[in-house]
C-alpha positions in Angstrom: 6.9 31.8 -21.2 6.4 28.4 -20.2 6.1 29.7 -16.5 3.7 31.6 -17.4 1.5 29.5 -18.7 2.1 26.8 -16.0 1.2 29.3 -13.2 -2.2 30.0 -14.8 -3.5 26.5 -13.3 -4.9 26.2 -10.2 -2.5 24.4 -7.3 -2.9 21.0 -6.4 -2.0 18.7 -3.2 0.0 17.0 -5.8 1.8 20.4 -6.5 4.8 19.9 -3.6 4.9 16.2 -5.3 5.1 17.1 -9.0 8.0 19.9 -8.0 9.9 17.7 -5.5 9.9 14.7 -7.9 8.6 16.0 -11.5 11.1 18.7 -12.3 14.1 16.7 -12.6 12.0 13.9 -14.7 10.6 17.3 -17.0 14.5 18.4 -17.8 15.6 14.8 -18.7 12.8 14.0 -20.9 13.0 18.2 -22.4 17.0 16.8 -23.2 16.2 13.8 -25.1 13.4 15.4 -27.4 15.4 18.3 -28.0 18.3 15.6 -28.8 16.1 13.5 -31.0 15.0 16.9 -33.0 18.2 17.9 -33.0 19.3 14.6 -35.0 16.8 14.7 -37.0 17.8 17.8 -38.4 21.6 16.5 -38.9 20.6 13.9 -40.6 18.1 16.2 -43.3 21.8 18.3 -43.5 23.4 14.9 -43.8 20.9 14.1 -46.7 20.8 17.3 -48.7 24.9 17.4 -48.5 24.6 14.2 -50.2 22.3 15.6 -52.8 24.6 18.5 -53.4 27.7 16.3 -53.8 26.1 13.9 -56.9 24.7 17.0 -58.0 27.2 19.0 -58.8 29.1 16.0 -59.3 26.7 15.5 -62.4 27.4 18.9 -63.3 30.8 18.8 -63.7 31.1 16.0 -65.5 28.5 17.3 -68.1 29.6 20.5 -68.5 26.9 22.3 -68.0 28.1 24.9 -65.5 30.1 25.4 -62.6 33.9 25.0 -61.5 34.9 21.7 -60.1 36.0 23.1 -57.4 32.5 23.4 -56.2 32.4 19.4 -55.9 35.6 19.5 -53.4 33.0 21.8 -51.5 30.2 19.8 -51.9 32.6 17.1 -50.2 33.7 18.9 -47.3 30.1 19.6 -46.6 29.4 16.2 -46.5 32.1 15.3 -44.2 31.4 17.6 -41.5 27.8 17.2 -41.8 29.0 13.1 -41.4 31.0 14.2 -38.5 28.9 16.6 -36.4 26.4 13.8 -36.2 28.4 11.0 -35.3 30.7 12.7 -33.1 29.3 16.2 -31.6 26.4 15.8 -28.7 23.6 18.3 -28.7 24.1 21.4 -27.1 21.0 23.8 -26.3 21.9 27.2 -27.7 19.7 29.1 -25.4 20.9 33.3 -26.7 24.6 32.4 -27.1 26.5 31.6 -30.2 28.6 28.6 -29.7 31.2 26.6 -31.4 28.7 23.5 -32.5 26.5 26.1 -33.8 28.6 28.1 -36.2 30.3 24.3 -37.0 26.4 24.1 -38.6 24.6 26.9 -39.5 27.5 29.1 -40.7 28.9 26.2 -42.5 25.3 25.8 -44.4 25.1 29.2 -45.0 28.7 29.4 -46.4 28.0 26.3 -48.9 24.8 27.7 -50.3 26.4 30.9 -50.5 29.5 29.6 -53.0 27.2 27.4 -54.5 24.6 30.3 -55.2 27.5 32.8 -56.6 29.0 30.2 -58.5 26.1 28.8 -60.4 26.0 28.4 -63.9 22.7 27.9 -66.1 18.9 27.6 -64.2 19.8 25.9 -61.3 18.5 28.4 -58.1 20.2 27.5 -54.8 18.0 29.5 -52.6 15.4 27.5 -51.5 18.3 25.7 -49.2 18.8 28.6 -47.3 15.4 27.7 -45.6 17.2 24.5 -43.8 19.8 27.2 -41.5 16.8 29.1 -40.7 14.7 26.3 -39.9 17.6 24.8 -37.9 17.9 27.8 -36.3 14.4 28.8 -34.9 13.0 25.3 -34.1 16.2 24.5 -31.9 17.4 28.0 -31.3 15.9 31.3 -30.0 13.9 34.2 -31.7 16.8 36.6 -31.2 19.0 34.0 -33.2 16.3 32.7 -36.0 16.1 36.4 -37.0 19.5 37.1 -37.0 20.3 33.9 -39.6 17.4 35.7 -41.4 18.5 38.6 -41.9 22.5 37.2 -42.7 20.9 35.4 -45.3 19.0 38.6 -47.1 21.7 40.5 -46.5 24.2 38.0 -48.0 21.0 38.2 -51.2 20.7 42.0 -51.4 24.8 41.8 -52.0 24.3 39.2 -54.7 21.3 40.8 -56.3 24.0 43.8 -56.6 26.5 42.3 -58.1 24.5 40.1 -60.8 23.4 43.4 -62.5 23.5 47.2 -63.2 21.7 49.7 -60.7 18.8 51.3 -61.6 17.9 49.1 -64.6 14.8 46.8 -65.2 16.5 43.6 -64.3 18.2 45.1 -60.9 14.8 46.8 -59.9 13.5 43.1 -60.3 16.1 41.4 -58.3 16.0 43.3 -55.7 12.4 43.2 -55.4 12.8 39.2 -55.6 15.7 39.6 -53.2 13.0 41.6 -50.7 10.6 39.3 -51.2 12.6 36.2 -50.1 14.2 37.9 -46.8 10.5 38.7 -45.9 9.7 35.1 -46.4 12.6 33.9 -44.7 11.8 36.4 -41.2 8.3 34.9 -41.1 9.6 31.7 -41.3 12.0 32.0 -38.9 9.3 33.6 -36.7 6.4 31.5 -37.0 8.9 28.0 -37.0 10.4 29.2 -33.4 6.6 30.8 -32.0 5.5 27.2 -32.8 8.1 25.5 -31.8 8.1 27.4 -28.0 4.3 26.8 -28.1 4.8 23.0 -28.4 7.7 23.1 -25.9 4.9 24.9 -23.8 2.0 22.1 -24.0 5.1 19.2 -23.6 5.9 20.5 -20.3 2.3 21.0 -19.7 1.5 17.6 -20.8 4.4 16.4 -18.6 3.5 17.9 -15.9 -0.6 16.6 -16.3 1.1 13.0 -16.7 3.5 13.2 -13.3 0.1 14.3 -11.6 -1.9 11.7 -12.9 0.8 9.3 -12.0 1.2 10.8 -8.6 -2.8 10.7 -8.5 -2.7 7.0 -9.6 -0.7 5.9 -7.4 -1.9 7.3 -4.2 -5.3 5.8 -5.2 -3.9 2.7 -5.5 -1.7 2.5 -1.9 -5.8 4.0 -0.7 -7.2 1.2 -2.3 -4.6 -1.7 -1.3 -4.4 -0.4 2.5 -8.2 -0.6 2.5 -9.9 -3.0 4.8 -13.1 -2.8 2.6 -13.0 -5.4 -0.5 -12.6 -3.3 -3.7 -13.7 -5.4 -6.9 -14.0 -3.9 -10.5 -16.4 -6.3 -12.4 -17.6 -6.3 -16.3 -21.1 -7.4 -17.5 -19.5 -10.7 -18.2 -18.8 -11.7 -14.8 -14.9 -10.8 -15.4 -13.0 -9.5 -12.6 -10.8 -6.5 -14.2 -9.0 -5.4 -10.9 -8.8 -6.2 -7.0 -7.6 -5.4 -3.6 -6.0 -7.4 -1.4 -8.7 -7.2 1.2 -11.4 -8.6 -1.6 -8.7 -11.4 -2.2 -8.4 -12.5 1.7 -12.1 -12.7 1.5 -13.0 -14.5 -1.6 -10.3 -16.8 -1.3 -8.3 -16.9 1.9 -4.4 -16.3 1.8 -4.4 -17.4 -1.3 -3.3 -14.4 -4.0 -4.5 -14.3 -7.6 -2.1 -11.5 -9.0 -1.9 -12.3 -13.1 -4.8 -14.6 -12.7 -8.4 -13.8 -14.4 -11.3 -14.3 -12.6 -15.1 -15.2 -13.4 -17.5 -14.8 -10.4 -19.8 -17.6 -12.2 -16.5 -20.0 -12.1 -17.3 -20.9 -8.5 -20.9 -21.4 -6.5 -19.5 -20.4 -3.8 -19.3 -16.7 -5.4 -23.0 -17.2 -7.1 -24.7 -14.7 -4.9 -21.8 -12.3 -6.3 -22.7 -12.6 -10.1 -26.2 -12.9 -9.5 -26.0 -9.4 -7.6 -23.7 -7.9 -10.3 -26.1 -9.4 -13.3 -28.7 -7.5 -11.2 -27.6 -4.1 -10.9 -26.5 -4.2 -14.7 -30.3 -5.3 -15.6 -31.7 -2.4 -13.2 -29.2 0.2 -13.5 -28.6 1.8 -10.1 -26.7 0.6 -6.8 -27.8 -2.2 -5.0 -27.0 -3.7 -1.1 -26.8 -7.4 -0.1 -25.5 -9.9 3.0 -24.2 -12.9 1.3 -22.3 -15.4 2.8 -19.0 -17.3 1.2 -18.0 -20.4 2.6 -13.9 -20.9 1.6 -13.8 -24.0 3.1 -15.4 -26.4 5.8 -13.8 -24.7 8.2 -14.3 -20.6 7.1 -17.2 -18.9 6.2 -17.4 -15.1 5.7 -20.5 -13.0 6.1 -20.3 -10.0 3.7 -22.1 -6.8 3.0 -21.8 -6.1 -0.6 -22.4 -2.6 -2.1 -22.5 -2.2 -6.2 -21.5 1.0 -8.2 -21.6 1.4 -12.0 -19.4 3.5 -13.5 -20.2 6.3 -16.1 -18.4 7.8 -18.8 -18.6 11.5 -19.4 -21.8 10.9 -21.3 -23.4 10.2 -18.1 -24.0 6.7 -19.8 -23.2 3.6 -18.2 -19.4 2.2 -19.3 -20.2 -1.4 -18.5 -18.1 -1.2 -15.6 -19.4 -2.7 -12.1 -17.6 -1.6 -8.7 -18.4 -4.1 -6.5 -17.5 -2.8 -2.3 -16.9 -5.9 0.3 -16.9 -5.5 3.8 -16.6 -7.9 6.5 -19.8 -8.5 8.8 -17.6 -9.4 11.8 -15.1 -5.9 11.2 -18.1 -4.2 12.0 -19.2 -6.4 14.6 -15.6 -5.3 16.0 -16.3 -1.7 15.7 -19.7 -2.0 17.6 -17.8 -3.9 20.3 -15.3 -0.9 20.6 -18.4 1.2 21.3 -19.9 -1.0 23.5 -16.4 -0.5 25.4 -16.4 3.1 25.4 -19.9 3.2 26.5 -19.5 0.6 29.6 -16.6 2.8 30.5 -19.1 5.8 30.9 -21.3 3.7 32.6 -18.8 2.2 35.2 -19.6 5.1 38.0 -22.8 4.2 37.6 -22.9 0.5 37.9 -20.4 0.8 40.8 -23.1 2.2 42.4 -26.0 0.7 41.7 -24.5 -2.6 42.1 -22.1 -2.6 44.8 -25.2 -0.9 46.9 -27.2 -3.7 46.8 -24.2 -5.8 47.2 -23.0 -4.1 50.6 -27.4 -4.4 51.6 -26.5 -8.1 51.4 -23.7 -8.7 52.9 -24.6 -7.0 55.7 -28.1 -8.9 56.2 -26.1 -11.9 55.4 -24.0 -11.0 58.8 -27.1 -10.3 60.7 -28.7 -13.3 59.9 -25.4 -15.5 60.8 -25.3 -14.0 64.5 -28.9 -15.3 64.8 -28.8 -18.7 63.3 -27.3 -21.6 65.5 -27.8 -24.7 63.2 -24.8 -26.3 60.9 -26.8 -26.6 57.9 -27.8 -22.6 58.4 -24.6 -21.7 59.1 -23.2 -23.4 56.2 -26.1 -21.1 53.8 -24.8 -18.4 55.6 -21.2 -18.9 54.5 -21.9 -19.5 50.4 -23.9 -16.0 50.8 -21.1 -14.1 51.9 -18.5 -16.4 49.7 -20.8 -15.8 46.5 -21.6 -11.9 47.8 -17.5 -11.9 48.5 -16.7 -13.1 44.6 -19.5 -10.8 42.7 -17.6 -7.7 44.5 -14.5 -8.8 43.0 -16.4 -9.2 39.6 -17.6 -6.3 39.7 -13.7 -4.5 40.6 -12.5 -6.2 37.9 -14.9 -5.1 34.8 -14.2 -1.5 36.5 -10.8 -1.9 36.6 -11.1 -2.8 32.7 -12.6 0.6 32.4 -10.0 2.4 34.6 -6.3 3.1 33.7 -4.5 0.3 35.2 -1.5 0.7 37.2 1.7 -0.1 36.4 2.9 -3.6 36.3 6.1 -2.8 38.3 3.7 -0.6 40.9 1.7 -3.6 41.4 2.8 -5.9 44.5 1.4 -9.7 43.7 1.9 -12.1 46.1 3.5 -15.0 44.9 2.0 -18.4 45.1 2.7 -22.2 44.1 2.3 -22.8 40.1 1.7 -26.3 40.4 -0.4 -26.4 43.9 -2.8 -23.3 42.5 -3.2 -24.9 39.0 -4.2 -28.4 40.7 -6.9 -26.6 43.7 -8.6 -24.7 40.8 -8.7 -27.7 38.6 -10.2 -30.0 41.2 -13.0 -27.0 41.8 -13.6 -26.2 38.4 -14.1 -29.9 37.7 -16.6 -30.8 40.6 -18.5 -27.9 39.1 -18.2 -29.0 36.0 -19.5 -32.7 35.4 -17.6 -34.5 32.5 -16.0 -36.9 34.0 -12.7 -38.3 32.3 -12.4 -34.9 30.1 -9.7 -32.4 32.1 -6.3 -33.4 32.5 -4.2 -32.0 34.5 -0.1 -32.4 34.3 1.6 -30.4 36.7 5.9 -30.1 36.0 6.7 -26.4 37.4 7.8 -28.2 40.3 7.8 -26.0 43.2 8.3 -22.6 41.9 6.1 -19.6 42.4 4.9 -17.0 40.0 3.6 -13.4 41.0 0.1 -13.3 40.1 -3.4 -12.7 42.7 -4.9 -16.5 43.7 -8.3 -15.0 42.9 -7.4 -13.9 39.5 -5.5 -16.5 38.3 -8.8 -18.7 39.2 -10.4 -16.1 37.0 -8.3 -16.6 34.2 -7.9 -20.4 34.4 -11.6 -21.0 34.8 -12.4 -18.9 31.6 -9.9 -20.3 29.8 -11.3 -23.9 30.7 -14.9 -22.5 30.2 -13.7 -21.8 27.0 -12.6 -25.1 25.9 -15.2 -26.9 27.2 -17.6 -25.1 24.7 -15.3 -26.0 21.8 -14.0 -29.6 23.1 -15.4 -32.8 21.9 -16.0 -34.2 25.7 -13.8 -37.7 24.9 -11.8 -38.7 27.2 -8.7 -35.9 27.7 -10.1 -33.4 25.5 -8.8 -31.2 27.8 -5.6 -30.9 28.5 -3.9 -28.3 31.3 -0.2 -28.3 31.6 2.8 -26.4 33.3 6.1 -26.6 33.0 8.8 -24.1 33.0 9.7 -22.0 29.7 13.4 -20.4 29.4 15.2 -19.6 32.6 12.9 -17.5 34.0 9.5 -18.1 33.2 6.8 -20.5 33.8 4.1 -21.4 30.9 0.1 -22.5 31.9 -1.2 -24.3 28.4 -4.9 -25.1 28.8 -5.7 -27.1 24.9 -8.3 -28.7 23.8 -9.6 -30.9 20.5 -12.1 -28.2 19.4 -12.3 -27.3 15.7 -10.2 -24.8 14.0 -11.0 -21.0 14.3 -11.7 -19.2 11.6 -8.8 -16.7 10.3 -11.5 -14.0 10.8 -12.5 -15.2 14.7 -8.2 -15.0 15.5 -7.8 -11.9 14.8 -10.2 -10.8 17.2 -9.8 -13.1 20.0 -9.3 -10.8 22.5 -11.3 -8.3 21.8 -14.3 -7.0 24.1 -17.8 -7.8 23.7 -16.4 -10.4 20.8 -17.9 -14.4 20.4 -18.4 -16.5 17.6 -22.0 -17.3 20.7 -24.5 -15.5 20.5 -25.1 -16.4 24.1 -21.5 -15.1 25.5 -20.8 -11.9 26.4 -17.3 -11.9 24.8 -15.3 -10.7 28.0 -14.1 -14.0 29.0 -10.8 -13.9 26.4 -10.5 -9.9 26.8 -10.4 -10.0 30.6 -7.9 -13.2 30.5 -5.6 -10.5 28.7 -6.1 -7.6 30.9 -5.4 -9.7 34.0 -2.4 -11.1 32.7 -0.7 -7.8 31.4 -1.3 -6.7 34.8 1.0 -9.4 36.2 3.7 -9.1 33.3 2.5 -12.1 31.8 1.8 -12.8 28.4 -1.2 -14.7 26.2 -1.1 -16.1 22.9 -2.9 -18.6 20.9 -1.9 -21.4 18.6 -2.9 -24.3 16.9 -0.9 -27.8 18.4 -0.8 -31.4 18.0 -1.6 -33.7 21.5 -1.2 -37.5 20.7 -1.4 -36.8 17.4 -4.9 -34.6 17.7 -5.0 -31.6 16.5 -6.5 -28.8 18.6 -6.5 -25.6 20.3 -4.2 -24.0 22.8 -4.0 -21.4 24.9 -0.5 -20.5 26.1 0.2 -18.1 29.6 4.1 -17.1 29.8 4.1 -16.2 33.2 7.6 -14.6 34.9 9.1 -16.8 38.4 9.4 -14.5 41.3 12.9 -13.3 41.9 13.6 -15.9 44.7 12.5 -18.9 42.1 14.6 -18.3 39.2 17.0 -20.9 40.5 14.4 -23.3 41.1 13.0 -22.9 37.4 16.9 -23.4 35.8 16.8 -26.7 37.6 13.4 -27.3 36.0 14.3 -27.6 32.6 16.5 -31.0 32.8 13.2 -32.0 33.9 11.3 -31.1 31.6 13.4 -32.5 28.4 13.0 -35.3 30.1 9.5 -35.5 30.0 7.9 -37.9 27.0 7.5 -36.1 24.1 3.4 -34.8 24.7 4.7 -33.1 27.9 7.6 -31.5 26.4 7.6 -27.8 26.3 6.7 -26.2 22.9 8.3 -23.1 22.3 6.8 -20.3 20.8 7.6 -17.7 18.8 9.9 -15.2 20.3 10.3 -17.8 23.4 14.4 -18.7 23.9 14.9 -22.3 23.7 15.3 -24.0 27.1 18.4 -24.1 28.7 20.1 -25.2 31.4 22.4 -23.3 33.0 
């Protein structure tokens, strides 16, 4: 009957879950109430055997009816009732008779019997016989209940025979006593076991609506943890009642505050917070804001905060705020993805209208340089072309962004000098660049070669120096560019500088397109460094280091030796321990310690 009623409710996603991992749960916890009823009821038989036994203990000894022999009976009763329940286990009957069962009922049923035909003066032992048939339909079946019923009226009907004469006022009397009583004892055995099934009926059910609910609250709460939006429940006081980790990481860093209570007045950097939560409780509907929390001097988040108040079922408010974070630069991020995905749509497009124009030059440009004889003309003629020659190669590279790049192992770089390469583009970036005394260059890869293009390692060394230079502080060696070999077959290109820390925010999306912490970069200098060097097989990572005891910024290029300079990189790394300690290698993560084989 119970799948009956279970099947009448409507399936839920949680359905597979509550059957996969709710029906073994549903028997264990059916066992143990059915065990705790069923000890219950040993102990009441426990407890009325003791009754029985100073009873008819009394009556004996008075005299006022009864054989003795009925205590001795009254005895054993109580010693099995004893020993059933310390020593027998339940055992669910279901529609069998068994051996625990007869040890129970039939022995109840036999007592009350002896003790009913035996009785001397007004006591009536009847009423017991409800305890068998209660014991029988609350943890038996119908078919059982009824049949203790009717061995009881039976067992009556013989009794109301024997006590008197048939046909006679007093027998006619009995046995309509004797009727009445097995009547009352079928309905009670009928209505004790319908009630009992029902409420073994709404426990599953009940069981079944807690496992969901469970189920339900715990998916919400893996949904609400994994989510990159701040999630904040909020009282009228100012009293934060619940969090997600993303609201932690941006109210207060990498700091956690599980078991810790939290007031959004305790802090002025939270102020705008409360004073939006104290506003939507005083107006009563949702509100929007950008706020701006500062964790420390070196980390400020720009948030747009959304406010929901709960309701009860009322429609009333509960006095519940839900306060929804999110990140201002996340959704910065997400633009910039766009931005990506539209400039790749638009890359046929700009190839033409660009490298048109481009080709329109160049040409003129050659034109123009058959015709002029002077030096000085000449000279003009040759930055055109140089300056024409390098906005092509701009313009391949943003494409190739767009494009599906080749495979690295498909791609045949010419290999060039580390060291040599690092110093030319250096020198040029620095006579460009006036700041005199700020670059320093220390060049220990000796003479081995890497595979990478000479125009686009220029590319990526000059952003990443354009870089620092923006960040640096412009004393003396506040930039710092350094090779040296790493491992036994790689070289590593450090460009560091004595700028500020980045925000935890700005790391994560370093090299991301269309991303700057300047409004006046386009944020592809960082992305394209990356592109170009997965092309090559070489890697880029960012860290925060420690130059003469300065902290700063680096910027770290793993590159691999060609195969004919692996040799020359082993005999590197003697060199290099030997360097002073601020021109040592630093190893990063994942890098295998130098070694020199």
């Amino acid at each position: 009957m119970a799948h009956d009623d279970s099947s009448q409710f409507a399936p839920s996603w949680l359905s597979a879950l509550d059957i996969q991992g709710s029906s073994t749960r549903s028997q264990a916890k059916r066992v143990r109430s059915f065990s705790r009823l069923w000890r219950a009821f040993m102990r009441a038989r426990v407890f009325i055997a003791g009754v029985l036994l100073l009873l008819q203990a009394f009556v004996v000894l008075t005299g006022s009816g009864g054989p003795p022999w009925l205590v001795a009976v009254c005895a054993v009763h109580l010693s099995a009732s004893i020993a059933v329940l310390v020593w027998w286990r339940p055992v669910q009957p279901g529609y069998s008779f068994r051996l625990q069962w007869l040890l129970t009922i039939g022995v109840d049923l036999l007592v009350f019997a002896l003790l009913q035909s035996f009785q001397q003066g007004g006591i009536n032992y009847t009423p017991l016989f409800a305890l068998p048939v209660l014991l029988a339909s609350i943890l038996g079946s119908l078919v059982f209940a009824l049949g203790t019923a009717a061995l009881i009226t039976l067992y009556l009907l013989v009794e109301a025979s024997l006590s008197a004469p048939l046909l006679t006022d007093v027998s006619t009397a009995r046995f309509l006593q004797t009727g009445l009583t097995g009547t009352g004892f079928f309905l009670v055995a009928f209505l004790a076991n319908q009630l009992a099934a029902r409420l073994a009926r709404e426990e599953a059910v009940a069981q079944s609506s807690q496992a969901a609910a469970r189920s339900q609250a715990q998916v919400n709460e893996l949904v609400i943890e994994g989510l990159t939006e701040g999630v904040l429940v909020v009282d009228q006081h100012g009293m934060v009642r619940n969090t997600n980790p993303a609201a932690q990481a941006m109210l207060m860093g990498q700091r956690q505050m599980q078991g810790t209570k939290l007031l959004l007045s305790a802090r002025d950097n939270w102020a705008g917070l409360f004073n939006l939560v104290n506003e939507t409780f005083v107006v009563g509907h949702p509100l929007e804001s950008e706020l701006t929390i500062e964790l420390d001097d070196h980390t400020t988040h720009r948030l747009h905060a959304r406010t929901r108040l709960t309701q009860d079922s009322s429609g009333q408010a509960a006095g519940l705020c839900v306060l929804f974070l999110e990140d201002l630069r996340e959704v910065e991020a997400r633009v910039r993805t766009e931005k990506l995905a539209s400039m790749g749509r638009m890359s046929a497009a700009v190839a033409h209208e660009i490298r048109n124009p481009l080709s329109a030059i160049t040409q003129a440009n050659a034109l123009l340089d058959e015709e002029v004889k002077d030096a000085g003309q000449k000279r003009l003629t040759r930055m055109i072309d140089q300056n024409a020659q390098r906005l092509s190669r701009i313009v391949d590279d943003i494409l190739n962004v767009a494009r599906v790049r080749p495979e690295p192992a498909s791609l045949q770089a010419p290999s060039l000098p580390l060291d040599q390469t690092v110093r030319q583009i250096t020198h040029e970036w620095s006579r460009q660049n006036p700041a005199p005394g700020v670059l320093s260059v220390h060049t220990h890869a000796g003479g081995v070669q890497v595979g990478f293009d000479p125009d686009h390692l220029r590319r990526l060394l000059v952003n990443l120096l354009d870089n620092a230079l923006r960040h640096a502080s412009r004393q003396a060696a506040s930039i710092r560019v350094i090779t040296q070999p790493s491992g036994p077959d790689r070289c590593r290109l450090s460009v560091w500088s004595d700028g500020k820390p980045l925000e935890t925010s700005v790391r994560r999306h370093l090299f991301e397109p269309f991303f700057s912490s300047e409004s006046r970069s386009s944020g592809l200098g960082l992305y394209i460094c990356r592109e170009l060097c997965e092309r090559y097989g070489a890697e880029i990572t960012y860290q925060r280091s420690a130059l003469d005891q300065r902290e700063g910024n680096e910027f770290l290029v793993l590159m691999p030796a060609t195969e004919g300079q692996r040799a020359p990189v082993q005999q590197n790394l003697a060199y290099a321990e030997s360097l002073p300690p601020i021109m040592r290698p630093r190893r990063t993560r994942g890098e295998p310690p130098p070694t020199n084989r």
